[in-house]
VEXDRENTI-410683 format. One line per 5 residues: number of its first residue (from 1); their letters; for each residue z negated, x, y of N, C-alpha, C, O, CB. Coordinates in Angstrom, 1 decimal. Glycine has a CB too. Layout:
N
NUM = a = Z/X/Y/Z/X/Y/Z/X/Y/Z/X/Y/Z/X/Y  ...
//
This chain:
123
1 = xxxxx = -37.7/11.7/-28.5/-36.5/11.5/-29.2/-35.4/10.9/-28.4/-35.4/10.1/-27.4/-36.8/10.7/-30.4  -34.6/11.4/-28.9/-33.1/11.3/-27.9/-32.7/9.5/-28.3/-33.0/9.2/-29.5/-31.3/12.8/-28.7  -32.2/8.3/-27.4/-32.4/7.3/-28.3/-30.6/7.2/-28.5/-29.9/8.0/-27.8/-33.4/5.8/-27.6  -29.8/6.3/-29.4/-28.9/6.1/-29.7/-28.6/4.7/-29.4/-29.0/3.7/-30.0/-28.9/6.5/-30.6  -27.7/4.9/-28.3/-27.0/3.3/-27.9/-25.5/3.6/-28.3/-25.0/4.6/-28.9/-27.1/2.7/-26.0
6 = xxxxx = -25.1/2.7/-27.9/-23.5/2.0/-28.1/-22.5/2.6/-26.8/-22.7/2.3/-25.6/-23.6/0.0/-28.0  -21.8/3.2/-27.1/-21.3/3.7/-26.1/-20.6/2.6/-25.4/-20.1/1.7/-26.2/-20.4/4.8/-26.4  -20.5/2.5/-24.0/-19.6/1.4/-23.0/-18.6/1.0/-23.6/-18.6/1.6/-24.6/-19.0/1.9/-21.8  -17.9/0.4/-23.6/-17.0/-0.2/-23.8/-15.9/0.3/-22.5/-16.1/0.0/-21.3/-17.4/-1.7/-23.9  -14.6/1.1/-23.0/-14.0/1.2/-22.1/-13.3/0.3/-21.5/-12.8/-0.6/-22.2/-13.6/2.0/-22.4
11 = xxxxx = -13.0/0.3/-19.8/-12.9/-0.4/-18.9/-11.4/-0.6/-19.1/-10.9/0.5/-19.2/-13.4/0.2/-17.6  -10.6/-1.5/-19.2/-9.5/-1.6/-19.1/-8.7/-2.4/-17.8/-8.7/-3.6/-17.6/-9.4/-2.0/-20.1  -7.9/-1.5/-17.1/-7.4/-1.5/-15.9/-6.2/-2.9/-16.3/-5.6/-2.9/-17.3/-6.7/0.2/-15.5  -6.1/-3.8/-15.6/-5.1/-4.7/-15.4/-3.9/-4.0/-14.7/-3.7/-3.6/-13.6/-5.7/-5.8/-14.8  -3.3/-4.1/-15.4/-1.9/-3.9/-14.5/-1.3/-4.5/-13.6/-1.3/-5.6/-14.1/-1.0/-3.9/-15.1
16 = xxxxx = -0.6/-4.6/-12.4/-0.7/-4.7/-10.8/1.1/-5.7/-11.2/2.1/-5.4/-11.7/-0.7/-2.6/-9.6  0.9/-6.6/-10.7/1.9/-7.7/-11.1/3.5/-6.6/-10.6/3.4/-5.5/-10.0/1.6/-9.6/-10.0  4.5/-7.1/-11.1/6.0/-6.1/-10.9/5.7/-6.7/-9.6/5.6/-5.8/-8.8/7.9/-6.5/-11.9  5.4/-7.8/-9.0/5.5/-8.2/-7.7/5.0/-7.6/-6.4/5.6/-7.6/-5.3/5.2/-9.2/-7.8  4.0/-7.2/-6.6/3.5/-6.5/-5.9/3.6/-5.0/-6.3/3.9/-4.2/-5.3/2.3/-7.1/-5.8
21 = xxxxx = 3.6/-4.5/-7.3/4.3/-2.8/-6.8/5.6/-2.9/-6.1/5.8/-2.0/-5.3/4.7/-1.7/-8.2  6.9/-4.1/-6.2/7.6/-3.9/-5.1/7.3/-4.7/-3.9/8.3/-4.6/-3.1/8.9/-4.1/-5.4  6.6/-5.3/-3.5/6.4/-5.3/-2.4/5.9/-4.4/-1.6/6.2/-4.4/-0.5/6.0/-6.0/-2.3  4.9/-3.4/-2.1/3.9/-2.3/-1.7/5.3/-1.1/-1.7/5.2/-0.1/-0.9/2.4/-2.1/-3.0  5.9/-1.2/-2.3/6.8/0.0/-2.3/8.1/-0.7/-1.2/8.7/0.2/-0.6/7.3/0.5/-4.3
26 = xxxxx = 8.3/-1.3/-1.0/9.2/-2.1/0.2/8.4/-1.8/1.7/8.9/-1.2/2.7/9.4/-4.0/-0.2  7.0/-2.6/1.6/6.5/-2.3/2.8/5.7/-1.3/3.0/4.8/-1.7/3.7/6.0/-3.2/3.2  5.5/0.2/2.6/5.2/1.0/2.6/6.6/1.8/3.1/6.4/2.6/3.9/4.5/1.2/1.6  7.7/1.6/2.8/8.7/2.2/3.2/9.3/1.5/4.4/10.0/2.2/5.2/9.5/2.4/2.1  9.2/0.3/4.7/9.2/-0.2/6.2/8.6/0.1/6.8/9.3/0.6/7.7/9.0/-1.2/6.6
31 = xxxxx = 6.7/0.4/7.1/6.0/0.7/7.8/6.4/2.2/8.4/6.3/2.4/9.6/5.0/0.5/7.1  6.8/3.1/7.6/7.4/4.6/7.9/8.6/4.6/8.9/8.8/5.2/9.9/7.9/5.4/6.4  9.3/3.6/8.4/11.0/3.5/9.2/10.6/3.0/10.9/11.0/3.4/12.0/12.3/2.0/8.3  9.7/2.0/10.4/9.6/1.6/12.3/8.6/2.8/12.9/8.5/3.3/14.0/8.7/-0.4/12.9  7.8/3.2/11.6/7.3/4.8/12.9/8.1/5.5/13.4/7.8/6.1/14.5/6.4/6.0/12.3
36 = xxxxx = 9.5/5.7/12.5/10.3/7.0/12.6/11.2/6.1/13.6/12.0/6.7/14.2/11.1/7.7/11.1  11.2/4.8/13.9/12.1/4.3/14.9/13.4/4.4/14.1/14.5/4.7/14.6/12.1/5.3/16.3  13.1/4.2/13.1/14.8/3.8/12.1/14.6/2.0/12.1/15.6/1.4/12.7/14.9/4.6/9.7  14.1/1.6/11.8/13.7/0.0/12.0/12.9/-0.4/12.8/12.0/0.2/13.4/13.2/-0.6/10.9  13.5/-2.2/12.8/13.3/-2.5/14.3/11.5/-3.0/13.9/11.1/-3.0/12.8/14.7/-3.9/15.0
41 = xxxxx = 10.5/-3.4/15.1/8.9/-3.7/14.0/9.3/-4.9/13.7/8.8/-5.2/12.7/7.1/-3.7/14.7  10.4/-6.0/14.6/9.8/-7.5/13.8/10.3/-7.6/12.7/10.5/-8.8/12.3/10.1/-8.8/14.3  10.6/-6.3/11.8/10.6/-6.7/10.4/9.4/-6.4/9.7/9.7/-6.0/8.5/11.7/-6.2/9.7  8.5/-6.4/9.9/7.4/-6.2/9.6/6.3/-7.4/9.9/5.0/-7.4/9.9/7.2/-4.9/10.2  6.9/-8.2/10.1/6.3/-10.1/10.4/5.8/-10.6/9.2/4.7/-10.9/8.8/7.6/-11.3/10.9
46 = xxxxx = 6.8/-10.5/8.8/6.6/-11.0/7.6/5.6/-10.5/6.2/5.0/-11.2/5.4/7.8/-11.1/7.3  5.6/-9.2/6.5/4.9/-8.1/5.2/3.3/-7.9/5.9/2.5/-7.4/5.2/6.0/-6.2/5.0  2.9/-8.4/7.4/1.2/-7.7/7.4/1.0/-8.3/8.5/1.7/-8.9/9.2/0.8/-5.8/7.5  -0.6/-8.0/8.6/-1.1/-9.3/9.7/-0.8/-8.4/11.2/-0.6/-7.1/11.3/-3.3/-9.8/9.4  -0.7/-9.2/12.3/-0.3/-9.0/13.3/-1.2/-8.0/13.8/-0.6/-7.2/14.4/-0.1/-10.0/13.8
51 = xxxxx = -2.4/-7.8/13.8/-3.4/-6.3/14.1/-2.9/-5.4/13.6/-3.3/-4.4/14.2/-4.8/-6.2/13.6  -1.9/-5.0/12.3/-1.8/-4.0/11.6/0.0/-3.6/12.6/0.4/-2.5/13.0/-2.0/-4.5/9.7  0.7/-4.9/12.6/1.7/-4.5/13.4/1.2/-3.7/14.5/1.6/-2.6/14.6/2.4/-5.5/13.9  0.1/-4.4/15.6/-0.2/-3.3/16.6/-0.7/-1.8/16.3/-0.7/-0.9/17.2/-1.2/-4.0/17.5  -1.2/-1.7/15.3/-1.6/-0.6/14.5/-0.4/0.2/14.9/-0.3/0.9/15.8/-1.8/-0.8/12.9
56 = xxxxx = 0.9/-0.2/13.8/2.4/0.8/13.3/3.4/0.8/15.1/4.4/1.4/15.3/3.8/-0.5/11.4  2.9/0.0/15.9/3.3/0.4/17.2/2.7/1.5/17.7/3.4/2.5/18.0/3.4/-0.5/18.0  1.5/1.5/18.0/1.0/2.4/18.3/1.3/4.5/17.5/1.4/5.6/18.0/0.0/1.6/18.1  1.3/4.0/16.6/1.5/5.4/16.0/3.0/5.5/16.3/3.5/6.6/16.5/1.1/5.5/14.3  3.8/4.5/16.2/5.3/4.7/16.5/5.6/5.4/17.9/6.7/5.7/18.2/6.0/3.2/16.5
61 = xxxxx = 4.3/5.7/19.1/4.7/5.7/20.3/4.5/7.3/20.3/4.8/8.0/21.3/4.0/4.6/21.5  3.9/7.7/19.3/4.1/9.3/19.2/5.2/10.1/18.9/6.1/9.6/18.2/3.3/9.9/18.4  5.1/11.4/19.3/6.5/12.0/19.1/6.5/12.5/17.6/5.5/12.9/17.0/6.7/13.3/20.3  7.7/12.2/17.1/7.8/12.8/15.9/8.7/14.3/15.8/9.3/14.8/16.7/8.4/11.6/15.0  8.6/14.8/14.4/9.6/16.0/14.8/9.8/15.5/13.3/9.0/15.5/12.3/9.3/17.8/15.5
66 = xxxxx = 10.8/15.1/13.3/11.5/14.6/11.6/11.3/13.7/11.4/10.2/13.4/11.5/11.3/15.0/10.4  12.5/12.6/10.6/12.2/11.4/9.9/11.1/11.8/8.4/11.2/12.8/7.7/13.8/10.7/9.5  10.5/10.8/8.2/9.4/10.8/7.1/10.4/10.1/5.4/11.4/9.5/5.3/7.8/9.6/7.7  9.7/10.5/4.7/10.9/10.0/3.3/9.4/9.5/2.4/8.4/10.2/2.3/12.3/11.9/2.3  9.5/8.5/2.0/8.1/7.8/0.8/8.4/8.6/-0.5/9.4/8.4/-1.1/8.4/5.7/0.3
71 = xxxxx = 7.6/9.6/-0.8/7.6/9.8/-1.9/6.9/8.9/-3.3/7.7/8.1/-3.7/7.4/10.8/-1.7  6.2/8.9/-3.9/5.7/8.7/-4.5/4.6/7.2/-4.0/4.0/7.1/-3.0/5.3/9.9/-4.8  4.6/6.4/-5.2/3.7/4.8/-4.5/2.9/4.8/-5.9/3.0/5.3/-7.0/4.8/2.8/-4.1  2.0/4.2/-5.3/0.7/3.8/-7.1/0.3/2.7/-6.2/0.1/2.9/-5.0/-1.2/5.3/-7.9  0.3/1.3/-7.2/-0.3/0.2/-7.0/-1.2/0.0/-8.1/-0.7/0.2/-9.2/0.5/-0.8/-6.8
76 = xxxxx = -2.7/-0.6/-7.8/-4.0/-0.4/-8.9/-4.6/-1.9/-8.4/-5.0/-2.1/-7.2/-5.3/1.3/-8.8  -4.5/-2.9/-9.4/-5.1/-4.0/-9.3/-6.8/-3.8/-8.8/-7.6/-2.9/-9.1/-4.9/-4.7/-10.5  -6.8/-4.9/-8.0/-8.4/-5.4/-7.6/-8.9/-6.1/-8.1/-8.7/-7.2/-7.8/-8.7/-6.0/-6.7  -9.8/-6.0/-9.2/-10.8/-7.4/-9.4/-10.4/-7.7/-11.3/-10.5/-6.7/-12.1/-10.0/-9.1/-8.0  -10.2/-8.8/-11.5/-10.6/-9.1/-13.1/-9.3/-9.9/-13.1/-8.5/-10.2/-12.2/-12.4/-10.0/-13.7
81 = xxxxx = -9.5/-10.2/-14.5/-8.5/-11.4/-14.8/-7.1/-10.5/-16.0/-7.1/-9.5/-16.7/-7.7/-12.2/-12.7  -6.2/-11.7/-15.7/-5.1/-11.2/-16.2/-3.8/-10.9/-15.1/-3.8/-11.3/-13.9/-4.8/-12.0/-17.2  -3.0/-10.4/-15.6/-2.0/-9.9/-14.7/-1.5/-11.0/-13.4/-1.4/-10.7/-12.2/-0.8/-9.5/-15.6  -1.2/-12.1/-14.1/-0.6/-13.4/-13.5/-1.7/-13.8/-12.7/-1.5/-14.6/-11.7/-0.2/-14.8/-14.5  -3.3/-13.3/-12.8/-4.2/-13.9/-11.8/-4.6/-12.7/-10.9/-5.5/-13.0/-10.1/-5.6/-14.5/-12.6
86 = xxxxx = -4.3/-11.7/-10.8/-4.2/-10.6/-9.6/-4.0/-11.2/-8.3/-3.0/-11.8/-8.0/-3.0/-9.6/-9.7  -5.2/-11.0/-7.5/-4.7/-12.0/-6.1/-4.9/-10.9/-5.1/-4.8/-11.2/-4.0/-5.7/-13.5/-5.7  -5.4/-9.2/-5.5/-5.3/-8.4/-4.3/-4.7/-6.6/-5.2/-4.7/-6.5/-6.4/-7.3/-8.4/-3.2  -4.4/-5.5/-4.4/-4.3/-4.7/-5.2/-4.2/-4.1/-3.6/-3.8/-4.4/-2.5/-3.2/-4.7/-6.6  -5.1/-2.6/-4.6/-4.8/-1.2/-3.0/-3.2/-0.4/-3.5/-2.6/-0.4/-4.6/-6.8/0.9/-3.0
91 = xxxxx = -2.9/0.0/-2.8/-1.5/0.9/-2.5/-2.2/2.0/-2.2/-3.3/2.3/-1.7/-0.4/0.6/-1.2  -1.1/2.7/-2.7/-1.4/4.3/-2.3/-0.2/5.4/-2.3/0.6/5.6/-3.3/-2.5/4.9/-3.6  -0.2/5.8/-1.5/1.7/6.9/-1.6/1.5/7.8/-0.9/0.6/7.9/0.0/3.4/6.4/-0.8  2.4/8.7/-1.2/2.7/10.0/0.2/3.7/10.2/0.2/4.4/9.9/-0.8/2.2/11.3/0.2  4.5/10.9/1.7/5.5/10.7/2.0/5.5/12.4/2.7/4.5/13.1/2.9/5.6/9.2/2.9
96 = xxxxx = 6.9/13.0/3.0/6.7/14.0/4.0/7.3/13.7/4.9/8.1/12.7/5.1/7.2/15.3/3.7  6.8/15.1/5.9/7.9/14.8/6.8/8.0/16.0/7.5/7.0/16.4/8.2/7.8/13.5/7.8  9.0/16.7/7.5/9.3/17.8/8.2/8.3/19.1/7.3/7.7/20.0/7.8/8.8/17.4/9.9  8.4/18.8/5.9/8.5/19.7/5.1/6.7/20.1/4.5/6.3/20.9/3.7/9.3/21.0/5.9  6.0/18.9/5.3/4.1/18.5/5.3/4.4/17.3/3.9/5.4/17.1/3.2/3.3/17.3/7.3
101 = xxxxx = 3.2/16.7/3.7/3.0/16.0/2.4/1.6/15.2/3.5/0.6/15.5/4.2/2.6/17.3/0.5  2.2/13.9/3.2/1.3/13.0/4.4/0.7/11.6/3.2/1.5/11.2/2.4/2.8/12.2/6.2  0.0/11.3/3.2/-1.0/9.9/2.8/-0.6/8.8/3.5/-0.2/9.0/4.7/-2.7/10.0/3.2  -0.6/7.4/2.9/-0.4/6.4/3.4/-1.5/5.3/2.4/-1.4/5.7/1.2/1.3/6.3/3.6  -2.1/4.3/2.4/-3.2/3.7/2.1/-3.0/2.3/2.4/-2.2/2.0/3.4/-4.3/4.2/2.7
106 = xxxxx = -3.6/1.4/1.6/-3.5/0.4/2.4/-4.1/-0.8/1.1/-4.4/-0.4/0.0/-1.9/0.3/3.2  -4.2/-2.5/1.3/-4.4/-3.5/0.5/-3.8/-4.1/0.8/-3.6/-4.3/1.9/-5.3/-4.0/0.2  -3.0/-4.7/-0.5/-2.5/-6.3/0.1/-3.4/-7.4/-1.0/-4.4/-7.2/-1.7/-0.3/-6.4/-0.2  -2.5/-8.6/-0.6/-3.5/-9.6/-1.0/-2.1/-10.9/-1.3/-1.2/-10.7/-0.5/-5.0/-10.0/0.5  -1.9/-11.7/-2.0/-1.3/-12.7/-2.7/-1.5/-13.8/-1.4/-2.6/-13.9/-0.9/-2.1/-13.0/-4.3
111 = xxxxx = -0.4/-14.4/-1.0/-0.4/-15.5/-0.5/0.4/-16.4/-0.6/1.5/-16.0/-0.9/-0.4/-15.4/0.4  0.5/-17.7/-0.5/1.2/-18.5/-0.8/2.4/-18.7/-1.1/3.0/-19.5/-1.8/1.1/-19.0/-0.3  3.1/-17.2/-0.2/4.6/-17.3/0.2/4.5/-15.8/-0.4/5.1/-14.9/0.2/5.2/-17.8/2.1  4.0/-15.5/-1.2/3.9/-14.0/-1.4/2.7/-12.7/-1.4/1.5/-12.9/-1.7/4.5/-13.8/-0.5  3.1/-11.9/-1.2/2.4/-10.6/-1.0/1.9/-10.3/0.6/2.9/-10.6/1.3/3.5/-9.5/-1.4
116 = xxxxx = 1.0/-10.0/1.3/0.7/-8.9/2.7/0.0/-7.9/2.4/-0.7/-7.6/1.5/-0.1/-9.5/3.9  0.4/-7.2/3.5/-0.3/-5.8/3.6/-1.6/-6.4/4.5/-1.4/-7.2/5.4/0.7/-4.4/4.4  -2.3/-6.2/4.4/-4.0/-6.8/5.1/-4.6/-5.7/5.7/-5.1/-5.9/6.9/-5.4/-7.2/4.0  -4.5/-4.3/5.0/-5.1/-3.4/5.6/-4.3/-2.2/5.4/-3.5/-2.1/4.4/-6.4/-3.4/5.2  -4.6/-1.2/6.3/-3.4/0.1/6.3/-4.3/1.4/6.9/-5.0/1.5/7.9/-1.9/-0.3/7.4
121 = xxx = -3.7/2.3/6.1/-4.6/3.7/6.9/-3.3/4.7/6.7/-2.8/4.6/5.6/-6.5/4.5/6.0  -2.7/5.6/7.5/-2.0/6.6/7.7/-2.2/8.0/8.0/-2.1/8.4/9.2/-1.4/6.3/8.4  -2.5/8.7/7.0/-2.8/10.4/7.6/-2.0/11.4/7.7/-2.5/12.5/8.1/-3.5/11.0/7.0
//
């Protein structure tokens, strides 16, 4: 016999503080500009840890053929709580460039003085 439980309880997603979708949507669109060599990197001091700067130099030292434009961003909280207790959330966007549809990835995390980007992936 088939047994009869209780169905789950659906999961309810916390919503990602206003603060951090603009920050994620600010430094997601910085990170592109110093690849494209529209901005300078030390503005990017402030928004992600210094391994990740050497990261967006590096990719910056390739040749590009067109500036890139951020299309689309989604920020999705990490972890439990309520909105005001959100202390990390992943990013997620794509951007083109030169007429392609490109991925950009990444987490930030809540700090004292704000928002960072902690981790970053670019495809």
């Amino acid at each position: 016999p088939r047994s009869l439980s209780s169905p789950r309880p659906a999961h309810r997603e916390i919503p990602p503080p206003r603060s951090a979708v603009t920050f994620a949507e600010t430094a997601l669109r910085q990170v592109i500009e110093v690849i494209d060599r529209r901005r300078p990197v030390a503005q990017l001091r402030p928004l992600m840890t210094p391994f990740l700067i050497d990261c967006v130099i590096a990719r910056a030292g390739a040749p590009r053929a067109g500036s890139a434009a951020l299309r689309r961003v989604r920020v999705r909280s990490a972890g439990s709580g309520t909105t005001d207790e959100v202390s990390a959330a992943e990013v997620f966007a794509s951007f083109t460039r030169s007429g392609r549809v490109h991925a950009i990835a990444g987490r930030i995390e809540r700090h004292r003085d704000g928002w960072r980007l902690v981790a970053l992936q670019i495809g």
